[in-house]
C-alpha positions as CSV (number, residue, x, y, z in Angstrom):
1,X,0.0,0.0,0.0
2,X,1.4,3.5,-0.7
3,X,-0.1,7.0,-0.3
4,X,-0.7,9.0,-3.4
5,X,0.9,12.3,-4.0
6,X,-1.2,14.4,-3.2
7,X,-2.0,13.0,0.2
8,X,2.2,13.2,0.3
9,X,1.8,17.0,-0.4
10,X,-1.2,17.7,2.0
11,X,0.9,15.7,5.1
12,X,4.1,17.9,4.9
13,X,1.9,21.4,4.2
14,X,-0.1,19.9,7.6
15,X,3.1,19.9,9.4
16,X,4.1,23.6,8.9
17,X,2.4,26.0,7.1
18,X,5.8,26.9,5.6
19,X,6.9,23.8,4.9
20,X,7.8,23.3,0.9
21,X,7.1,20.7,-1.0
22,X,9.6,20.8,-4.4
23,X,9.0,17.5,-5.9
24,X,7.6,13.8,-4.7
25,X,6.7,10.9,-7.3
26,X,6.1,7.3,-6.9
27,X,7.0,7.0,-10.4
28,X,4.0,4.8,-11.7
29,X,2.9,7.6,-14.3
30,X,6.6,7.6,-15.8
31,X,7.0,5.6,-19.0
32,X,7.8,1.7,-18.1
33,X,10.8,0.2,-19.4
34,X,12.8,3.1,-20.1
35,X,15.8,5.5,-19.4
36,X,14.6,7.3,-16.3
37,X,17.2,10.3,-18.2
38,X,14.7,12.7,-19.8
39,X,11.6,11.9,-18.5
40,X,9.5,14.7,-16.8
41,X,10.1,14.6,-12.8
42,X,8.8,18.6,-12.2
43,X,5.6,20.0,-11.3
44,X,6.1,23.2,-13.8
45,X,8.7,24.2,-15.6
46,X,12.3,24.1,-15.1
47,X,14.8,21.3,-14.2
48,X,15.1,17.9,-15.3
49,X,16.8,14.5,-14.4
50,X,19.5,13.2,-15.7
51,X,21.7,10.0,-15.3
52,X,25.4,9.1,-15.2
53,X,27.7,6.6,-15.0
54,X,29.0,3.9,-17.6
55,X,27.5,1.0,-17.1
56,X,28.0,-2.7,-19.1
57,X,26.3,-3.7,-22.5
58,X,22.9,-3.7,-22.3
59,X,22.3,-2.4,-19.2
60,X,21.0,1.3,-18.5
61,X,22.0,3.2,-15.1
62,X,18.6,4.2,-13.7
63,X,15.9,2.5,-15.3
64,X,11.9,2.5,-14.8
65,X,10.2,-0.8,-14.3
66,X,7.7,-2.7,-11.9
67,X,8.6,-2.9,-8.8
68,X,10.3,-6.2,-7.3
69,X,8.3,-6.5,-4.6
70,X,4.7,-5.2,-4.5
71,X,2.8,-3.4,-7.3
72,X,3.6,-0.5,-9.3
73,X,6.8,0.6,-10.6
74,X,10.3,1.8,-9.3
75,X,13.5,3.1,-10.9
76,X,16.4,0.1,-11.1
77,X,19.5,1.6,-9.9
78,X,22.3,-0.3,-11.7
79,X,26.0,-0.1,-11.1
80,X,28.9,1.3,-12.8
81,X,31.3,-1.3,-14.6
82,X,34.2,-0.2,-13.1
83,X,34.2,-1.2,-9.8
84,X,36.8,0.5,-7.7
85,X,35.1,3.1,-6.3
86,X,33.2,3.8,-9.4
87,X,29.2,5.1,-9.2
88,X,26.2,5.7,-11.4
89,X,23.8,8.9,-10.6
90,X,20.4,10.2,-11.6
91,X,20.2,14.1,-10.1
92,X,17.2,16.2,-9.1
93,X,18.6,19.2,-10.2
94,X,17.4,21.8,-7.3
95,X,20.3,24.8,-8.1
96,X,20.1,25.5,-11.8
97,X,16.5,25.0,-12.1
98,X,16.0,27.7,-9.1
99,X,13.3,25.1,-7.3
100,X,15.5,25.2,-4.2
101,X,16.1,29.0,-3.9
102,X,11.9,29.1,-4.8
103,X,10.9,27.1,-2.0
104,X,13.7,28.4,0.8
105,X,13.4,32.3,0.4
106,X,10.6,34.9,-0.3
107,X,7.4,33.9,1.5
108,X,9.5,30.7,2.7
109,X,12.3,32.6,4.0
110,X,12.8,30.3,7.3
111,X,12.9,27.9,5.7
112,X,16.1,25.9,5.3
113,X,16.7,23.0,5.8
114,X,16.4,20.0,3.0
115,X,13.9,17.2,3.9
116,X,14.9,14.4,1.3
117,X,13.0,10.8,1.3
118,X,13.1,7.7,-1.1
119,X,12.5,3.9,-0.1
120,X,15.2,1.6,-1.4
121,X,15.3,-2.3,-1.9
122,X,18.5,-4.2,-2.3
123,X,18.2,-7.8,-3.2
124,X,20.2,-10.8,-1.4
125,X,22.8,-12.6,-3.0
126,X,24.7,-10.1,-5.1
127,X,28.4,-10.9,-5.4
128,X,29.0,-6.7,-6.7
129,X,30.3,-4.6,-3.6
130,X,28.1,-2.0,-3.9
131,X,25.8,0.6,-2.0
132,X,22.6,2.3,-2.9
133,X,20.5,5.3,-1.8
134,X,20.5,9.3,-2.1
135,X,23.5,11.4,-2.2
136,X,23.0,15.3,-1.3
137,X,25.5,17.5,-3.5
138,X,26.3,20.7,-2.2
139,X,28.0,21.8,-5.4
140,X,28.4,19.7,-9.2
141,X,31.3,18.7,-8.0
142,X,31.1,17.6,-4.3
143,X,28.4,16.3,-1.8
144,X,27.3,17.3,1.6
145,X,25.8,14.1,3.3
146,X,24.1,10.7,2.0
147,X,22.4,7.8,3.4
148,X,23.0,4.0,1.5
149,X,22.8,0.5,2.1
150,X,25.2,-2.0,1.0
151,X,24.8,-5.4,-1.0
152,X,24.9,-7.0,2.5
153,X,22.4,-4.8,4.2
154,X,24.9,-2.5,6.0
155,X,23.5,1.5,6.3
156,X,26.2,4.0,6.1
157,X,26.5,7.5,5.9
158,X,28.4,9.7,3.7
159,X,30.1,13.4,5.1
160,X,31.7,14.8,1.8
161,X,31.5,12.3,-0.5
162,X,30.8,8.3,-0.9
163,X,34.4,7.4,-1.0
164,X,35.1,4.8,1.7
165,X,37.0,7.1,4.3
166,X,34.1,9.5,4.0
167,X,31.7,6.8,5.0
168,X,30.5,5.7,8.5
169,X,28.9,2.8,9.6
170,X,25.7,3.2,11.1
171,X,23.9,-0.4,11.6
172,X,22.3,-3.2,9.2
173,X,19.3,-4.3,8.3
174,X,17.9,-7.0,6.0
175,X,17.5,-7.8,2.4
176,X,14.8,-8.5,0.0
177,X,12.9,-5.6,1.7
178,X,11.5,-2.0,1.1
179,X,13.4,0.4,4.0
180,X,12.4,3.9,4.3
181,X,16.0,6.2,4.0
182,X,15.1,9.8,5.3
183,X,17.4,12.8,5.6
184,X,17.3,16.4,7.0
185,X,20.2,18.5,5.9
186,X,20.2,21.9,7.6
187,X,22.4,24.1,4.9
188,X,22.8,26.9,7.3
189,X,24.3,25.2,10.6
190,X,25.6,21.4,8.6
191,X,23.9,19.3,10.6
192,X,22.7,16.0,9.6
193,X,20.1,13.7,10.7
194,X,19.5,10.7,9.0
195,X,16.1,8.4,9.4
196,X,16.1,4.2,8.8
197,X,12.3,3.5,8.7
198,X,11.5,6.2,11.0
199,X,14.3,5.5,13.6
200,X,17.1,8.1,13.8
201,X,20.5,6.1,13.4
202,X,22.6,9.6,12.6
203,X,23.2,12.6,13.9
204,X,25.9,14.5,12.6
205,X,27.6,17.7,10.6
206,X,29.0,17.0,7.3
207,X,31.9,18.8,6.4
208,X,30.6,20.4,2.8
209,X,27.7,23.1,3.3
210,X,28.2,25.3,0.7
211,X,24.3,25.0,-0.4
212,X,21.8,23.1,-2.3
213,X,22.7,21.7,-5.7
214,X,20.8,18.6,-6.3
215,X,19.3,15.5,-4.7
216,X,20.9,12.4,-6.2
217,X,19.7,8.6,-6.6
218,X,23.0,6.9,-5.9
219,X,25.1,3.6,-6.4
220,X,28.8,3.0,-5.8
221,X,31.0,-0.1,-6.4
222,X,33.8,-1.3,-4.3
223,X,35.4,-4.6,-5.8
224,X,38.7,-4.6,-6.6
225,X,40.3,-5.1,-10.0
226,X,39.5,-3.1,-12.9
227,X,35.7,-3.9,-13.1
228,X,33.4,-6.3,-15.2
229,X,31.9,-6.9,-18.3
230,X,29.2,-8.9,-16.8
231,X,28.4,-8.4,-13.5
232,X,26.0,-5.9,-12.2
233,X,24.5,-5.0,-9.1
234,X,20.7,-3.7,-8.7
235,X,19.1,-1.9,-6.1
236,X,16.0,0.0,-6.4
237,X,14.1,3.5,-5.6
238,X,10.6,4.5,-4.7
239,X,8.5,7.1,-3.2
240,X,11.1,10.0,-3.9
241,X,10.8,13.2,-2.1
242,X,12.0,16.7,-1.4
243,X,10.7,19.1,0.4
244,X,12.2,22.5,2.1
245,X,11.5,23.3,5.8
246,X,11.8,25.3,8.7
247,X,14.7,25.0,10.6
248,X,13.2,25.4,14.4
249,X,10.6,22.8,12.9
250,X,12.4,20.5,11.5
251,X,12.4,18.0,14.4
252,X,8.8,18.2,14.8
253,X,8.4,17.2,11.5
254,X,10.7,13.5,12.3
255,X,7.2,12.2,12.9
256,X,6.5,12.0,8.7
257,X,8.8,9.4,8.6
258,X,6.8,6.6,10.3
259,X,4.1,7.6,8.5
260,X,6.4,8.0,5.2
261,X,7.9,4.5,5.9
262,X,4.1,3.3,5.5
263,X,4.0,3.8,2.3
264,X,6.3,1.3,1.6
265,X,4.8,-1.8,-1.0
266,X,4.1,-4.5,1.2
């Protein structure tokens, strides 16, 4: 069971009255069996996705298709062929396409502080090293904080960049299930907090604040040796969100992911 958008919407305008929603999609009205790269993922005009990463024959990096557990449809996250520290991305632009600066000043001026949400699935049983979840860049070039979960089920966080020595270990969780990945990411003060199906596991201050540049789908490969030609490891995204909020009510608003984590496909 999953709630629909606009119930999405109407839960984090409940919560504060300046509270921002900037995008959420379950992606079940994107086309099936295609390139997530190029399809529309705005309400209005302005900004786009687009997707990274060089990936082995026949494969495609982020890729819409139904859902491996549950109904509907997700976006595969495949990863990149070469697997020393290589990754594959598909970023929400929020900088260049002005949605962040539209929903954080003006009317909105408290708030600021990102609220970004997705529900990932990682299969058992794949021999690829590899990680997948959101990355926050806080530039084109660099990243701020990010929450993943690894091949064999271990959550980490990421404080300027997903390079091993920027991650930290956090705790694990199981396979073969839908988990509920939720960050705030205060871009005035640093601070993290980062949500596992509705339980805070992080609580920290990333080293990069230097604002809001996008909101990324991310996978990253660890084997060693030069990569393969073959092998590939999959994860998957639903229920994506981002939303801008106020700082001094940002921790009242920790209580939308338990009831974010619902949505979930059973």
């Amino acid at each position: 069971m999953k709630f629909t958008l606009a119930a999405t919407a109407a839960v984090v305008a409940c919560a504060s009255s300046q509270a921002a929603l900037i995008y959420a999609t379950n992606f079940d009205t994107y086309t099936n069996n295609a390139n997530l790269s190029g399809q529309t993922a705005w309400t209005g005009t302005g900004g786009n996705w687009a997707t990274t990463g060089s990936v082995n024959t026949g494969q495609t990096a982020f890729y819409v298709t139904s859902n491996p557990s549950g109904s509907g449809r997700s976006v595969r996250m495949t990863t990149e062929k070469f697997n020393t520290g290589g990754r594959t991305k598909g970023y929400l632009d929020l900088s260049n396409s002005g949605k962040w600066a539209a929903a954080s000043t003006g009317a909105n001026s408290a708030t600021k502080v990102l609220r970004a949400e997705v529900n990932i699935y990682v299969a058992s049983g794949q021999t690829i090293n590899s990680s997948y979840g959101i990355m926050i860049g806080d530039t084109s070039f660099s990243y701020s904080c990010g929450m993943m979960i690894s091949n064999t089920g271990q959550v980490w966080t990421a404080n300027n960049g997903y390079a091993v020595a920027n991650r930290t270990n956090r705790t694990t969780t199981a396979l073969d299930t839908w988990h509920n990945f939720l960050i705030f990411w205060d871009t005035v003060s640093g601070n993290a907090t980062a949500y596992l199906n509705g339980t805070l596991i992080a609580d920290y201050t990333p080293t990069n604040k230097a604002g809001v540049f996008a909101v990324q789908l991310f996978t990253t490969t660890d084997n060693g040796g030069s990569g393969s030609t073959t092998a590939n490891g999959f994860g998957f995204a639903d229920n994506f969100s981002v939303s801008s909020v106020p700082a001094p009510g940002a921790a009242a608003l920790v209580g939308l992911a338990g009831l974010m984590a619902r949505r979930r496909r059973a």
